[in-house]
PQR file of N, CA, C, O and H, with PARSE charges and radii, in Angstrom:
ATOM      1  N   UNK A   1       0.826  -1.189   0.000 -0.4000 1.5000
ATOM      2  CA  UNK A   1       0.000   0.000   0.000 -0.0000 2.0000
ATOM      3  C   UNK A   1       0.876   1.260   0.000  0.5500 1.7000
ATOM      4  O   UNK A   1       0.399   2.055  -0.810 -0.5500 1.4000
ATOM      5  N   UNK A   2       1.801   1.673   0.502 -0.4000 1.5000
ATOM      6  CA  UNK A   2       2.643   2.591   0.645 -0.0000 2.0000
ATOM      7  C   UNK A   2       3.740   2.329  -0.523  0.5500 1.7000
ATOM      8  O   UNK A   2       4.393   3.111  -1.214 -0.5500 1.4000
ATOM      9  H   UNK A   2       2.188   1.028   1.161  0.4000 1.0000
ATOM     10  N   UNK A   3       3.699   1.385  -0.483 -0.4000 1.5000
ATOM     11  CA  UNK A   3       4.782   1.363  -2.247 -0.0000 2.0000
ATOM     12  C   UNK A   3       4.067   2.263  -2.881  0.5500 1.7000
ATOM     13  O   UNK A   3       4.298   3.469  -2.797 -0.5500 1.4000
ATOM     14  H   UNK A   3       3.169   0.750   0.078  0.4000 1.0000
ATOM     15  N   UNK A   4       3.032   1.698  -3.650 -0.4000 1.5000
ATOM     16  CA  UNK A   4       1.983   2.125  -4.059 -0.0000 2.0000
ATOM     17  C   UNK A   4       1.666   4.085  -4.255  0.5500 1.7000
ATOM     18  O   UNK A   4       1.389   4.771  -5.239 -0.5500 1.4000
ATOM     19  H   UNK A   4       2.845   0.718  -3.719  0.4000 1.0000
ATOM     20  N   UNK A   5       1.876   4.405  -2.847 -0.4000 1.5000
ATOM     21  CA  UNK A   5       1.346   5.551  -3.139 -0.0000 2.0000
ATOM     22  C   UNK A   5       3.061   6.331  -3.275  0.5500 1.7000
ATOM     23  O   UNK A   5       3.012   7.509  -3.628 -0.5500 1.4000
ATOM     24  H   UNK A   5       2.101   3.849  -2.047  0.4000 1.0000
ATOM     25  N   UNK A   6       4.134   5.904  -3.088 -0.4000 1.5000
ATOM     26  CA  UNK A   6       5.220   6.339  -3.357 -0.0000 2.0000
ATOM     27  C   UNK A   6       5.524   6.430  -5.008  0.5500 1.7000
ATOM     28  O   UNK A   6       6.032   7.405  -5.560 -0.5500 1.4000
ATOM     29  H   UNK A   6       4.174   4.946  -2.802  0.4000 1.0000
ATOM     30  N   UNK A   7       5.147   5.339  -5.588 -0.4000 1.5000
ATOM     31  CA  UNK A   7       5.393   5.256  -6.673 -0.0000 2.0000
ATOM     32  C   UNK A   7       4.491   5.889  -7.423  0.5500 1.7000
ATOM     33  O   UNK A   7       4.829   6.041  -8.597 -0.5500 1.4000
ATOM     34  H   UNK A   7       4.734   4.546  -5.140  0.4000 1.0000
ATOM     35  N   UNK A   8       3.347   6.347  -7.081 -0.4000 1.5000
ATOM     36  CA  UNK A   8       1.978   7.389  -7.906 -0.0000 2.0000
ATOM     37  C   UNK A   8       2.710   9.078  -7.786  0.5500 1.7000
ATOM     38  O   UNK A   8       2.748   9.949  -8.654 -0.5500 1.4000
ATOM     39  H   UNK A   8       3.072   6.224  -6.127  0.4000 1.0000
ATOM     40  N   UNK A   9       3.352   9.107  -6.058 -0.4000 1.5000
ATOM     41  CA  UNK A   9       4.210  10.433  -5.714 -0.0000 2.0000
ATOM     42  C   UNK A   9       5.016  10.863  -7.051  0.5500 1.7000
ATOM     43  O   UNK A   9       4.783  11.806  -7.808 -0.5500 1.4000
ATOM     44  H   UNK A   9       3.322   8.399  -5.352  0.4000 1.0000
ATOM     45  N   UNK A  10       6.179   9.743  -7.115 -0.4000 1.5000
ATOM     46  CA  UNK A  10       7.137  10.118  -7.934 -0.0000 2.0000
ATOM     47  C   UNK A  10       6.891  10.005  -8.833  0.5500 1.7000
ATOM     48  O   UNK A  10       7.764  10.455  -9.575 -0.5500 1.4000
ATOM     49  H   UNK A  10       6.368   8.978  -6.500  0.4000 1.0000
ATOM     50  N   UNK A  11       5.641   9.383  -9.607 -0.4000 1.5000
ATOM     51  CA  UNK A  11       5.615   9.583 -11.309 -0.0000 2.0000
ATOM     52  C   UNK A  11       4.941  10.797 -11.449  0.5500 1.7000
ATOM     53  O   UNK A  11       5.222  11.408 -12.480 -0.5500 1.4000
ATOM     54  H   UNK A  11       4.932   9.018  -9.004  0.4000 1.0000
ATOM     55  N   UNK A  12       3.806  11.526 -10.403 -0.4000 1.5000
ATOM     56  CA  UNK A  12       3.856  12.756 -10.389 -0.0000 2.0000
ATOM     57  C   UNK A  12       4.150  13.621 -10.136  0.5500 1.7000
ATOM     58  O   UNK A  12       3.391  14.589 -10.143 -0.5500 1.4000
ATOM     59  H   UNK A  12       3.577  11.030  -9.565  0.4000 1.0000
ATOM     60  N   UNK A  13       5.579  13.689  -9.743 -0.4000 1.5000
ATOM     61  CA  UNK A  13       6.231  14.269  -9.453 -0.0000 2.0000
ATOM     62  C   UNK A  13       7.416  14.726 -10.989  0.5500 1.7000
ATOM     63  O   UNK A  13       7.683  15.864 -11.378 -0.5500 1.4000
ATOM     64  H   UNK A  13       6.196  12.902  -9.738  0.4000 1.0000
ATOM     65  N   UNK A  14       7.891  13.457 -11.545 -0.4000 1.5000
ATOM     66  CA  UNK A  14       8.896  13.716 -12.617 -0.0000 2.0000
ATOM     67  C   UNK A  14       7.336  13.963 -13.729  0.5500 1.7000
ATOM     68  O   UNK A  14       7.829  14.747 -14.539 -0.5500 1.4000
ATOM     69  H   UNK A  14       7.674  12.533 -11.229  0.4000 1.0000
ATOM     70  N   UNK A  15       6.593  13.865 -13.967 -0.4000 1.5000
ATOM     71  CA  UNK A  15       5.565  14.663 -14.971 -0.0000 2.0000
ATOM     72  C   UNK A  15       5.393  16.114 -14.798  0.5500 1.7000
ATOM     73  O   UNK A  15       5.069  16.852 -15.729 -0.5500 1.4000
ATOM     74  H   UNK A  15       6.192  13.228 -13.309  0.4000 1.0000
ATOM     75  N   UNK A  16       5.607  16.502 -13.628 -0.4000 1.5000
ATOM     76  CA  UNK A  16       5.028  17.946 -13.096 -0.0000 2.0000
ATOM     77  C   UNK A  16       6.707  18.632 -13.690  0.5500 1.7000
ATOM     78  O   UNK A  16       6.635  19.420 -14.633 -0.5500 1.4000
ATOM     79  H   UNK A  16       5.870  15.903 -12.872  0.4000 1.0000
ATOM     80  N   UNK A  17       7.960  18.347 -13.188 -0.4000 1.5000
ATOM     81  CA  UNK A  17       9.155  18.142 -13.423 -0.0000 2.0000
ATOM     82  C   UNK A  17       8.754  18.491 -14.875  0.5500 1.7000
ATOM     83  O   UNK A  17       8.646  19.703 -15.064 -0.5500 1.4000
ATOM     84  H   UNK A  17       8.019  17.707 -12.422  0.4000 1.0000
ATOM     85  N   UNK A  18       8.538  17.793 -15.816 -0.4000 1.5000
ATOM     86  CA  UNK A  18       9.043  17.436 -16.759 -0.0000 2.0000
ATOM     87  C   UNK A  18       8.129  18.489 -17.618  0.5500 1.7000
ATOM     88  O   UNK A  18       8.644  19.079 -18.568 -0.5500 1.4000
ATOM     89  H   UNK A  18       8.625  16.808 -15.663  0.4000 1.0000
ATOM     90  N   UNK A  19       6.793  18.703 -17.272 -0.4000 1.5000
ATOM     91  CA  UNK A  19       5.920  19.879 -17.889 -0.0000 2.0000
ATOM     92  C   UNK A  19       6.808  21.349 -17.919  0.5500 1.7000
ATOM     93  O   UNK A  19       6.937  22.203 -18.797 -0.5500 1.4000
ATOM     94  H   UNK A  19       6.374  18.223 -16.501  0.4000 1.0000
ATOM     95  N   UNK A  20       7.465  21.199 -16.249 -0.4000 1.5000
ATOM     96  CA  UNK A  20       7.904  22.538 -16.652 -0.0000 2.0000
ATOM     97  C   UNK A  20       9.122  22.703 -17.213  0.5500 1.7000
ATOM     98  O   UNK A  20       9.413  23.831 -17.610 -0.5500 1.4000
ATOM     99  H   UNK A  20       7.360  20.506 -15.536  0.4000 1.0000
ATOM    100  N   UNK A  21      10.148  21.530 -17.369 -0.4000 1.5000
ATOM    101  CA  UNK A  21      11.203  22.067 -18.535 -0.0000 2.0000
ATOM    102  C   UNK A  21      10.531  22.374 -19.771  0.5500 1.7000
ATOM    103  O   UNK A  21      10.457  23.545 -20.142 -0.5500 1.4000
ATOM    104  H   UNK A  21       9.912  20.613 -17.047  0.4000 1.0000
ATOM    105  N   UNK A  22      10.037  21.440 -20.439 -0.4000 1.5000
ATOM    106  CA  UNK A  22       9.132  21.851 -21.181 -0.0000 2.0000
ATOM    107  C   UNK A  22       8.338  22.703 -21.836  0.5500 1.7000
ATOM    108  O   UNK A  22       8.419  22.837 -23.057 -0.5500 1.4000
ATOM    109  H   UNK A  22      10.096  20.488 -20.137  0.4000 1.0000
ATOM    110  N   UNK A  23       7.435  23.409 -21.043 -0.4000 1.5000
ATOM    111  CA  UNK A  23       7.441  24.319 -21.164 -0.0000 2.0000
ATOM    112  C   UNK A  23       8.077  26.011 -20.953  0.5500 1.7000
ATOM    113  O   UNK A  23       7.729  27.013 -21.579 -0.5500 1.4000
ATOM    114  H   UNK A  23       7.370  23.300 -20.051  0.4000 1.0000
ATOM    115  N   UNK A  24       9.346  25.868 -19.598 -0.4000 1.5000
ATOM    116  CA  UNK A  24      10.455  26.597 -19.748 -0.0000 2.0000
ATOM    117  C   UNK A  24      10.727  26.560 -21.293  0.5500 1.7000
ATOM    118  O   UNK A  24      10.406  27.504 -22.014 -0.5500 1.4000
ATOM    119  H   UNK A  24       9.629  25.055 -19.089  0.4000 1.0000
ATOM    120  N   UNK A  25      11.464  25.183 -21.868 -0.4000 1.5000
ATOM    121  CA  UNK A  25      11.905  25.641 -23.284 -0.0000 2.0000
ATOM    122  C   UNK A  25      10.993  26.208 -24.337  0.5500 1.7000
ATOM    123  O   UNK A  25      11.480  26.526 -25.422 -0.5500 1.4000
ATOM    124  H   UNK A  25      11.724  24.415 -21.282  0.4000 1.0000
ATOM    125  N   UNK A  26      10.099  26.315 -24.174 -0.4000 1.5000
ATOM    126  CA  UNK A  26       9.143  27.339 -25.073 -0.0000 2.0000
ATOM    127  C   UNK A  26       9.017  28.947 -24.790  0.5500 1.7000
ATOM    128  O   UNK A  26       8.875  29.907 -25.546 -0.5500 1.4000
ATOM    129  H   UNK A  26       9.704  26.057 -23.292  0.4000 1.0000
ATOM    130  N   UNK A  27       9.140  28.808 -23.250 -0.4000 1.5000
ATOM    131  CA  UNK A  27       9.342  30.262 -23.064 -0.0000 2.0000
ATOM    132  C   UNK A  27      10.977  30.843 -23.264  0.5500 1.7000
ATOM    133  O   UNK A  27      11.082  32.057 -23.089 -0.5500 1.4000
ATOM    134  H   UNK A  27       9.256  28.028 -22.636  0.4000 1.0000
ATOM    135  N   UNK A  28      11.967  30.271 -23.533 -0.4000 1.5000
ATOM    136  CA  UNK A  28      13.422  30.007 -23.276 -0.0000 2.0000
ATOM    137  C   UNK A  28      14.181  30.629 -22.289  0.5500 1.7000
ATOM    138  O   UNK A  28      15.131  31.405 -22.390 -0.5500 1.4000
ATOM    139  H   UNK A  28      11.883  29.285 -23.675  0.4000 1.0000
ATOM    140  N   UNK A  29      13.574  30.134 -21.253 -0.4000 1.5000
ATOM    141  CA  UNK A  29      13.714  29.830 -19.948 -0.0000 2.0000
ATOM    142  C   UNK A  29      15.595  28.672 -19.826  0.5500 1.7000
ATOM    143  O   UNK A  29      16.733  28.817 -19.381 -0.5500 1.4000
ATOM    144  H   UNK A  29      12.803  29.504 -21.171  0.4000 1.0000
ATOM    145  N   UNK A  30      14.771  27.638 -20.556 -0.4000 1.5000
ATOM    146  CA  UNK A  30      16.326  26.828 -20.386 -0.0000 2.0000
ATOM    147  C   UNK A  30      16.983  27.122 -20.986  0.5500 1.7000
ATOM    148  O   UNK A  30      18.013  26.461 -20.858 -0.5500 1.4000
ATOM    149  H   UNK A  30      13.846  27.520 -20.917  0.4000 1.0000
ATOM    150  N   UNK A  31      17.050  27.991 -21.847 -0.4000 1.5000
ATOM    151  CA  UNK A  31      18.300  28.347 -22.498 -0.0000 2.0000
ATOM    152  C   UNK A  31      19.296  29.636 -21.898  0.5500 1.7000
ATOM    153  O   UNK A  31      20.262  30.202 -22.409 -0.5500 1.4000
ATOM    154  H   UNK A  31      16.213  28.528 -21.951  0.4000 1.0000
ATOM    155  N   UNK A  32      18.677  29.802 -20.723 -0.4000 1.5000
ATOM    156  CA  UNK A  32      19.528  31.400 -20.085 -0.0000 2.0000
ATOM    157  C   UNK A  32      19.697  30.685 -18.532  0.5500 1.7000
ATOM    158  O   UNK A  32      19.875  31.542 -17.666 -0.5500 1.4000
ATOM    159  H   UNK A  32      17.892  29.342 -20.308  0.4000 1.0000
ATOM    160  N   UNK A  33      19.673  29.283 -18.021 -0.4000 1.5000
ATOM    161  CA  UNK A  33      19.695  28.373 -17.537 -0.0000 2.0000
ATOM    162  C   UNK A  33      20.852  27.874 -16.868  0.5500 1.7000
ATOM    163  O   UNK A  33      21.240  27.397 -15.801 -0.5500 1.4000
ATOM    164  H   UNK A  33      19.528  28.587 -18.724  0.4000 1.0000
ATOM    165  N   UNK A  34      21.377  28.368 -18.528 -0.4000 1.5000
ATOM    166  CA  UNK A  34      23.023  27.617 -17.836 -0.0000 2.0000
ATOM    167  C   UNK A  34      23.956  28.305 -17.845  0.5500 1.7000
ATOM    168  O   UNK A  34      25.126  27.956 -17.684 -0.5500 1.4000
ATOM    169  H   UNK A  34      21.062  28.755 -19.394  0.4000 1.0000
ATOM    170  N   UNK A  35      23.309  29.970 -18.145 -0.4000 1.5000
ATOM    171  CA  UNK A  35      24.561  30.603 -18.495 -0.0000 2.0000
ATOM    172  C   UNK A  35      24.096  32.201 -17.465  0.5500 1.7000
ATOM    173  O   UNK A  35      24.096  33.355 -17.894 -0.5500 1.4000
ATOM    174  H   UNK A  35      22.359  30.254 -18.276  0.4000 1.0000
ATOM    175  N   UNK A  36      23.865  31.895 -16.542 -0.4000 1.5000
ATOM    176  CA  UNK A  36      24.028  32.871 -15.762 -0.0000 2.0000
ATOM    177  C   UNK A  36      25.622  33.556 -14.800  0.5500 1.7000
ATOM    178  O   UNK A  36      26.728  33.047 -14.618 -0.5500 1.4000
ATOM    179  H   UNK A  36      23.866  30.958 -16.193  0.4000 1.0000
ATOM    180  N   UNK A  37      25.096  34.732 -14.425 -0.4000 1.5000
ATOM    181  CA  UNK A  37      26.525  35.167 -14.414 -0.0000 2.0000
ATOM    182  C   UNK A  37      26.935  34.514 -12.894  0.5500 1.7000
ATOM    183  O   UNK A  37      26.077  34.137 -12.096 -0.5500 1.4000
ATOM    184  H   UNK A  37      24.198  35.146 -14.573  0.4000 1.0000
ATOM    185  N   UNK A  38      28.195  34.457 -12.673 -0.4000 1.5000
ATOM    186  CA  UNK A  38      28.766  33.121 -12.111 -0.0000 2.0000
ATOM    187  C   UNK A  38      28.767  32.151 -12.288  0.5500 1.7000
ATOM    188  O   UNK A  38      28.752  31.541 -11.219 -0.5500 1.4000
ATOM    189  H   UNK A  38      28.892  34.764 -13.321  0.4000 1.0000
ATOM    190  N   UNK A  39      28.779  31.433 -13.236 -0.4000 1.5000
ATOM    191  CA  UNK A  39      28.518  30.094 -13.975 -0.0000 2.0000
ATOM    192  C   UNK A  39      30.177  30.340 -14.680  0.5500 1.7000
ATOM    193  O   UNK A  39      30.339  31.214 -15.532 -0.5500 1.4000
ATOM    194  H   UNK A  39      28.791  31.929 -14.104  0.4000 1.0000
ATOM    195  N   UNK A  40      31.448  29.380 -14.160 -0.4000 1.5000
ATOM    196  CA  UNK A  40      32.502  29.199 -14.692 -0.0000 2.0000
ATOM    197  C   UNK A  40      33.126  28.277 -15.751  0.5500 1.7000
ATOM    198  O   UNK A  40      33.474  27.096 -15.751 -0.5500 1.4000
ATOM    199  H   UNK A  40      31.317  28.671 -13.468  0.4000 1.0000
ATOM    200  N   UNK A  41      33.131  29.263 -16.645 -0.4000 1.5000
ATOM    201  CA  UNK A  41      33.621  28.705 -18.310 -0.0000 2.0000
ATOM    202  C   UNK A  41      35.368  29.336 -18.943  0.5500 1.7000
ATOM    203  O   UNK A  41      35.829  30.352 -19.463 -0.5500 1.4000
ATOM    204  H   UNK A  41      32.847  30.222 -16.644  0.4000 1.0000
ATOM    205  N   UNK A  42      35.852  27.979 -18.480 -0.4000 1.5000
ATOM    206  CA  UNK A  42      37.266  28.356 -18.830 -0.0000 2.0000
ATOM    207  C   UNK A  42      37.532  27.793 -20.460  0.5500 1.7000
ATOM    208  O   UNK A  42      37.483  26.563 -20.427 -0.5500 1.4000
ATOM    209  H   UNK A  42      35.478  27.154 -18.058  0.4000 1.0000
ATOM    210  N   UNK A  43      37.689  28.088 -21.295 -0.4000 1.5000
ATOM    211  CA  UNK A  43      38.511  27.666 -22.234 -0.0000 2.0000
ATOM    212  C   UNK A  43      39.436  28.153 -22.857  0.5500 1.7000
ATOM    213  O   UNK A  43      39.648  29.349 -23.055 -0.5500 1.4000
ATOM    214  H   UNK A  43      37.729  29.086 -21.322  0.4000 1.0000
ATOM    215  N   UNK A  44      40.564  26.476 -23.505 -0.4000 1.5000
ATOM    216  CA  UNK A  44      41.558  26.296 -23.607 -0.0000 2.0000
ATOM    217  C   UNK A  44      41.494  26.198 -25.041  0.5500 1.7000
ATOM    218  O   UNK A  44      40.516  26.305 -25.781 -0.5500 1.4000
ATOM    219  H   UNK A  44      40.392  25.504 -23.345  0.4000 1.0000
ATOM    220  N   UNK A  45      42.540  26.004 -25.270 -0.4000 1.5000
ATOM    221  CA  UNK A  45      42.911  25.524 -26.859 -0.0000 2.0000
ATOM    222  C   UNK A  45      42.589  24.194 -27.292  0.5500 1.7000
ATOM    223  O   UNK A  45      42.379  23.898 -28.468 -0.5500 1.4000
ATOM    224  H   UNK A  45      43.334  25.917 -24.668  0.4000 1.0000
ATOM    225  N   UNK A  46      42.554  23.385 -26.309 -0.4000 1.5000
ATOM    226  CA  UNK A  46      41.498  21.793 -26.683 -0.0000 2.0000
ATOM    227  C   UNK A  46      41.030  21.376 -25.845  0.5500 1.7000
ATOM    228  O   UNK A  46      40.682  20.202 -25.971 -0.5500 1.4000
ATOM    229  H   UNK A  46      42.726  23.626 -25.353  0.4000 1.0000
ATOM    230  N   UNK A  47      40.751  22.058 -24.532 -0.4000 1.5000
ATOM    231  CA  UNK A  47      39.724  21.772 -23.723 -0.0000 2.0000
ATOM    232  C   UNK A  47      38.731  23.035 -23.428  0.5500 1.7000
ATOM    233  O   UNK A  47      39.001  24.217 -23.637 -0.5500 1.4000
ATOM    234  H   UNK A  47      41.034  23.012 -24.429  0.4000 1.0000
ATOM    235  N   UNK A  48      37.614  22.547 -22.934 -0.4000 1.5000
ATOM    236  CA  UNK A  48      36.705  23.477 -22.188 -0.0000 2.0000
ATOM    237  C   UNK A  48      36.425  23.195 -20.657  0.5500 1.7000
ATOM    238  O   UNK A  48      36.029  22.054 -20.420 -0.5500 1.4000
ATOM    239  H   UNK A  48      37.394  21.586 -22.764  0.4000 1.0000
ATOM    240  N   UNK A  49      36.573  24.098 -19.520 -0.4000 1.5000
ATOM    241  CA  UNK A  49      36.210  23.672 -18.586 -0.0000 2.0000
ATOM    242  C   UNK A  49      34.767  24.663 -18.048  0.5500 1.7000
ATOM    243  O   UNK A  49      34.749  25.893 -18.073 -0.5500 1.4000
ATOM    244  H   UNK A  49      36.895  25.026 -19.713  0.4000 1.0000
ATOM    245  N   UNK A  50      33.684  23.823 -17.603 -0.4000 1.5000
ATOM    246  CA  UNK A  50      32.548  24.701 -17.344 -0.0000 2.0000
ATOM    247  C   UNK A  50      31.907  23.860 -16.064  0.5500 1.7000
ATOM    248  O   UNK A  50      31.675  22.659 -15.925 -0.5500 1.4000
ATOM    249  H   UNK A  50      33.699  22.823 -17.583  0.4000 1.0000
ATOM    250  N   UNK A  51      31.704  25.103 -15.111 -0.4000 1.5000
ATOM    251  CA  UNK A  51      31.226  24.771 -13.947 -0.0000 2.0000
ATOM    252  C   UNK A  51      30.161  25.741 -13.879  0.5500 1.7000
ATOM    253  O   UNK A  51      30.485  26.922 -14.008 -0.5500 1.4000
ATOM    254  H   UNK A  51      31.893  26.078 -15.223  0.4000 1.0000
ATOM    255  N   UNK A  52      28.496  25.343 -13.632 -0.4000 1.5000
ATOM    256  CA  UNK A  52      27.553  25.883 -13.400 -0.0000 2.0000
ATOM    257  C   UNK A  52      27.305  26.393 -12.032  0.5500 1.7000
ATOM    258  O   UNK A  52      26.473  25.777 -11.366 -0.5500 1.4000
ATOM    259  H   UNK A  52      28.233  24.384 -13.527  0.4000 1.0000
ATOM    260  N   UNK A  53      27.680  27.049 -11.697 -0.4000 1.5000
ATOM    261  CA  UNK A  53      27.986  27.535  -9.942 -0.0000 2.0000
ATOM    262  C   UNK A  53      26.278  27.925  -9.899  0.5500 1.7000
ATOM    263  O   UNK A  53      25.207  27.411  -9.579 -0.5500 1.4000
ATOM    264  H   UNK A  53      28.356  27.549 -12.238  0.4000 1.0000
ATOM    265  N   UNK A  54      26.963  29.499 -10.583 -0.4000 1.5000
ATOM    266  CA  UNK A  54      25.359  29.874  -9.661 -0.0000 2.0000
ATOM    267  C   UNK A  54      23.747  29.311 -10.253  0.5500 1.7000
ATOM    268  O   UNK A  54      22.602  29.607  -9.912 -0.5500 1.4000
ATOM    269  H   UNK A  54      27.833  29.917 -10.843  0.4000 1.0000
ATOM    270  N   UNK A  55      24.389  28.226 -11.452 -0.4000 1.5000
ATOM    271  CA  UNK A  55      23.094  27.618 -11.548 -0.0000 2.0000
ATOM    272  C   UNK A  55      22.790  26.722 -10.617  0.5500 1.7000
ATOM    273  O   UNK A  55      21.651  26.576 -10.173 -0.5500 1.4000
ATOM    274  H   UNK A  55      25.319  27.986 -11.729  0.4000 1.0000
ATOM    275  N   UNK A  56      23.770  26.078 -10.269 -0.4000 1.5000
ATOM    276  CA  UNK A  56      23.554  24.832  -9.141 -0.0000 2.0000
ATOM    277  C   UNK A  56      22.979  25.424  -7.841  0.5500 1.7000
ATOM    278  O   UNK A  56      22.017  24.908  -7.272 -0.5500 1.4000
ATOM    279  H   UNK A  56      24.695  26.197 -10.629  0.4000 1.0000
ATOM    280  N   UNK A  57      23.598  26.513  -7.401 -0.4000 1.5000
ATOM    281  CA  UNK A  57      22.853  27.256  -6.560 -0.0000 2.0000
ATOM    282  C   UNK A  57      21.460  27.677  -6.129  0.5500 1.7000
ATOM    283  O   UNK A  57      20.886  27.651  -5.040 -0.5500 1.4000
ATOM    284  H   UNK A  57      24.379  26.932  -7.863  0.4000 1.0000
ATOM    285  N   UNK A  58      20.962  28.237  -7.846 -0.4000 1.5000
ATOM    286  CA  UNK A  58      19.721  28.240  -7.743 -0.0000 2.0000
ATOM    287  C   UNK A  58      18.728  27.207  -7.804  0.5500 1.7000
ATOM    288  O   UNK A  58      17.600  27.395  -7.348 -0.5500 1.4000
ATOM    289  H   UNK A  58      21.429  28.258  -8.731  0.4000 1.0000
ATOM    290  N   UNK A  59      19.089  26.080  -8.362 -0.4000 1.5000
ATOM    291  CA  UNK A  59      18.318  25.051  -8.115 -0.0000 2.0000
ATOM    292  C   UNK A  59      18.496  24.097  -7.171  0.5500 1.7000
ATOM    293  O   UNK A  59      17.840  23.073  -7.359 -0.5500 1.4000
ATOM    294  H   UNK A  59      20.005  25.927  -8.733  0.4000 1.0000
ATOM    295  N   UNK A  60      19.499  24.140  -5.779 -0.4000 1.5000
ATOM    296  CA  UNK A  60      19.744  24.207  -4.955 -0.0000 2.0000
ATOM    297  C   UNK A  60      18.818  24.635  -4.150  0.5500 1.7000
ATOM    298  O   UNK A  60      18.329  23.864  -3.325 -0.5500 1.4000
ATOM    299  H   UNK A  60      20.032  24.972  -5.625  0.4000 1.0000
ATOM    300  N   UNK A  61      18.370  26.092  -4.261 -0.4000 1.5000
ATOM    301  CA  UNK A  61      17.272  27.309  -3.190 -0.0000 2.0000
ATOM    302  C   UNK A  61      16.114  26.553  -3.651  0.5500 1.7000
ATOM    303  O   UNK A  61      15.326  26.097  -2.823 -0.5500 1.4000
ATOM    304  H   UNK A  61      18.767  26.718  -4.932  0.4000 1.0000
ATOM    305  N   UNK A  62      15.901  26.339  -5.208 -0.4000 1.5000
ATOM    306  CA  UNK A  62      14.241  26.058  -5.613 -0.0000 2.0000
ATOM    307  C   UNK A  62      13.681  24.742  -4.936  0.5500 1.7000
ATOM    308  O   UNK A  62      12.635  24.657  -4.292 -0.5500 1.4000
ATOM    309  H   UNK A  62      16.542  26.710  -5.881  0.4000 1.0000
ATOM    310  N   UNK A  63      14.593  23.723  -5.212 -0.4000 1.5000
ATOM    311  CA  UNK A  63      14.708  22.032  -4.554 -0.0000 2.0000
ATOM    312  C   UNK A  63      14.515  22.382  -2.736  0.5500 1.7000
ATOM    313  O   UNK A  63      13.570  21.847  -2.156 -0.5500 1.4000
ATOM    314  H   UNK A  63      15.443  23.792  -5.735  0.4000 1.0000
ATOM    315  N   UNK A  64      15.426  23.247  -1.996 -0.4000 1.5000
ATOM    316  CA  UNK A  64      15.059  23.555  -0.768 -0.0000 2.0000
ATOM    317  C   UNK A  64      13.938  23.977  -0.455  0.5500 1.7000
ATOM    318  O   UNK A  64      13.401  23.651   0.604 -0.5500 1.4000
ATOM    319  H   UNK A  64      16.194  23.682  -2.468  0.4000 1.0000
ATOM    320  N   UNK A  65      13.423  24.733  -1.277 -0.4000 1.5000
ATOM    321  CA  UNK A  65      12.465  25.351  -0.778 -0.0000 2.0000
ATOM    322  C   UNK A  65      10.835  24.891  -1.191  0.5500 1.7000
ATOM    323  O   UNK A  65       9.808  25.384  -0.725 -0.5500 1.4000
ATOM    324  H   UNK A  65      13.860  24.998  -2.137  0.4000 1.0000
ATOM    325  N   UNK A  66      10.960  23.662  -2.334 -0.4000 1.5000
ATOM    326  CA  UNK A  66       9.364  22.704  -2.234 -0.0000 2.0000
ATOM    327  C   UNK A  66       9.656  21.727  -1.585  0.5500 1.7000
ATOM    328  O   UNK A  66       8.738  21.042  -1.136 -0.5500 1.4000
ATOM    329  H   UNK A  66      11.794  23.262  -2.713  0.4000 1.0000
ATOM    330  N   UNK A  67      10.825  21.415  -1.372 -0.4000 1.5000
ATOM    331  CA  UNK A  67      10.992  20.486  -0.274 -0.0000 2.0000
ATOM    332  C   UNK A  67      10.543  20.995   1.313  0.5500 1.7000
ATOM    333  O   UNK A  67       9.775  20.298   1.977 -0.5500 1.4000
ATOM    334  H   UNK A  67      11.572  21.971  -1.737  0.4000 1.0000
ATOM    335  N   UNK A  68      11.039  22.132   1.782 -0.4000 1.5000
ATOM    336  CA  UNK A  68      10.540  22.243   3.042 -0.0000 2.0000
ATOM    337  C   UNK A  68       9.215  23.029   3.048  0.5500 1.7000
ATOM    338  O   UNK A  68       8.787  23.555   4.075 -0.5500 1.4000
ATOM    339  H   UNK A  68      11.663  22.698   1.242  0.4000 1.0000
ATOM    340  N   UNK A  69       8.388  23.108   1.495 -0.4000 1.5000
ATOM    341  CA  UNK A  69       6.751  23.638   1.832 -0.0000 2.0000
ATOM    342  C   UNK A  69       6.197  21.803   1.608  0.5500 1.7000
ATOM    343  O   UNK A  69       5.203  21.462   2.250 -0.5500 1.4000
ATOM    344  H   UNK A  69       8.736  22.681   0.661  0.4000 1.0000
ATOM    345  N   UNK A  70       6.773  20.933   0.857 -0.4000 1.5000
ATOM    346  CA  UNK A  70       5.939  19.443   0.962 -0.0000 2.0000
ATOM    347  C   UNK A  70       6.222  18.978   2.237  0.5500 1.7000
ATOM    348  O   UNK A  70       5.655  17.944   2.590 -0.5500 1.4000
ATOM    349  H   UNK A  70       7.580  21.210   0.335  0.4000 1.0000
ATOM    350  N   UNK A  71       7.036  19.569   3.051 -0.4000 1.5000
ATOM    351  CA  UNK A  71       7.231  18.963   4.550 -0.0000 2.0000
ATOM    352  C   UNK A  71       6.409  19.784   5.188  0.5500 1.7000
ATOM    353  O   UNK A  71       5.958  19.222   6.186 -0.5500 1.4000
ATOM    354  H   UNK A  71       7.497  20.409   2.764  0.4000 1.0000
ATOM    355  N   UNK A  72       6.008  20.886   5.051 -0.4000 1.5000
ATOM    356  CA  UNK A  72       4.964  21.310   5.734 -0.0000 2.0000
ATOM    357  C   UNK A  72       3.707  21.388   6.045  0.5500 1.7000
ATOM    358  O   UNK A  72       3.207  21.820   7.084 -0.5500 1.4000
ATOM    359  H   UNK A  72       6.374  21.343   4.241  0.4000 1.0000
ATOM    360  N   UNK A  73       2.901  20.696   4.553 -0.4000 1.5000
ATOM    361  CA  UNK A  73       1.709  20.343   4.095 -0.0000 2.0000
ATOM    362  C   UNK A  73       1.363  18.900   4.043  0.5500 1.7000
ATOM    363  O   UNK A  73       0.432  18.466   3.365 -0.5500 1.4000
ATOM    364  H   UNK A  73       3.307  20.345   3.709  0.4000 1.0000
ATOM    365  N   UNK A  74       2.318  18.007   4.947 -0.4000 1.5000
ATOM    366  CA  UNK A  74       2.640  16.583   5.097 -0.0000 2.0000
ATOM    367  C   UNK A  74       1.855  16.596   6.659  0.5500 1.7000
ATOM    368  O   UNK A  74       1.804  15.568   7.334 -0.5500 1.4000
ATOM    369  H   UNK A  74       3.075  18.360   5.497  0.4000 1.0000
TER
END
């Protein structure tokens, strides 16, 4: 029974997920995503090095923060 409703959670969960990349990329939303300022992009002559800082960050705050409103409405 609790499998059950875990596994109904998370498929609506990666659908809800998945609507809004989705529709982010129509608004082009994901495309300014990865390139915000603090986001570190070194390149070389045959390499590239790229670290998404302050993207990780922000989806870091967003993930914190429906996480501790679904812990609150639990």
């Amino acid at each position: 029974m609790v499998l059950g409703k875990i596994l109904v959670l998370t498929g609506s969960v990666l659908v809800l997920v998945g609507l809004i990349v989705w529709g982010g990329a129509h608004v082009g939303l994901t495309e300014k995503l990865g390139k915000l300022p603090g986001d570190i992009k070194i390149e070389g002559k045959n390499v590239t090095f790229y670290f998404p800082l302050a993207t990780s960050i922000l989806i870091s705050l967003l993930m914190s923060l429906v996480l501790y409103f679904w812990r609150k409405l639990r």
